[in-house]
N, C-alpha and C positions, 0 to 999 in steps of 0.2 A: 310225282307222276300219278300213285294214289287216285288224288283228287281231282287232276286233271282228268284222270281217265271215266270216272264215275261222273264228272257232273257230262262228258262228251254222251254215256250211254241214259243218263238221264235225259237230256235235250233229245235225242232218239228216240226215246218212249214217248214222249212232251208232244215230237212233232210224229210218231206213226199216230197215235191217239187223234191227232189233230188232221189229218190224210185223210181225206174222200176218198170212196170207193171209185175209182177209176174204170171207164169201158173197157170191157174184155170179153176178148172168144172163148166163150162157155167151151170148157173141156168135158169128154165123156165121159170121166171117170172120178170115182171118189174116193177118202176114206174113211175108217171106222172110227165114230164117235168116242173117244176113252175120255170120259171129262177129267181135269185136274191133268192133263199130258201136252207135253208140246211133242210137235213134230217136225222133221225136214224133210223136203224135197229135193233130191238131188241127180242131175241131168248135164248132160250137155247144155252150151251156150244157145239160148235161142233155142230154146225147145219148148218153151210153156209154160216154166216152171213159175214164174211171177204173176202171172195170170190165173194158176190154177189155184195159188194161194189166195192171191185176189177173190176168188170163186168161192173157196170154202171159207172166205171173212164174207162176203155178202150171203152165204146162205146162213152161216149163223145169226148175223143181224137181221133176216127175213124171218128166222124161228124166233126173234123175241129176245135175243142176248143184246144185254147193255153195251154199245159202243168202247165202252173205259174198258169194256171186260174180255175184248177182242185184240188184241194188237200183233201189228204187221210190223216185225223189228226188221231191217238192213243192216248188218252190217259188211260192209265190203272190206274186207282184211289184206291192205297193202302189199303183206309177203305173198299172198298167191297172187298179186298181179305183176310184181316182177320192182314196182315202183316203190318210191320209199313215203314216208309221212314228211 
């Protein structure tokens, strides 16, 4: 299961890295740049929250950051949707 599970979250990294920047509704708000930090956003369904991430991966790549060095992970975690794998 291990190995299973690591090459699923590798092919994830594989294909965010590989993801075009998708159109999106500029949101009005931002946050504070901490390099070397990850962050989450967390909201109600259909609230913005993928697009705002979307937002702040395209203004980093407009300031000059490498593509490989930006990545948008998904992961959607079965037990909170009620459904099984």
């Amino acid at each position: 299961m291990k190995g299973y599970l690591r090459s699923i979250i590798r092919q994830k990294i594989v294909d965010g890295q590989d993801t075009p920047v998708p159109d999106f509704t500029l949101r009005d708000i931002t946050l504070p740049r901490i390099p070397r930090k990850v962050f989450a956003v967390v909201g109600m369904r259909h609230s913005g929250k993928t697009a705002f991430l979307w937002q702040i991966l395209a203004d980093y790549l407009k300031d000059g950051a490498d593509r490989n060095s930006v990545l948008y992970l998904f992961l959607f975690i079965a037990a909170y949707s009620g459904s099984s794998l």
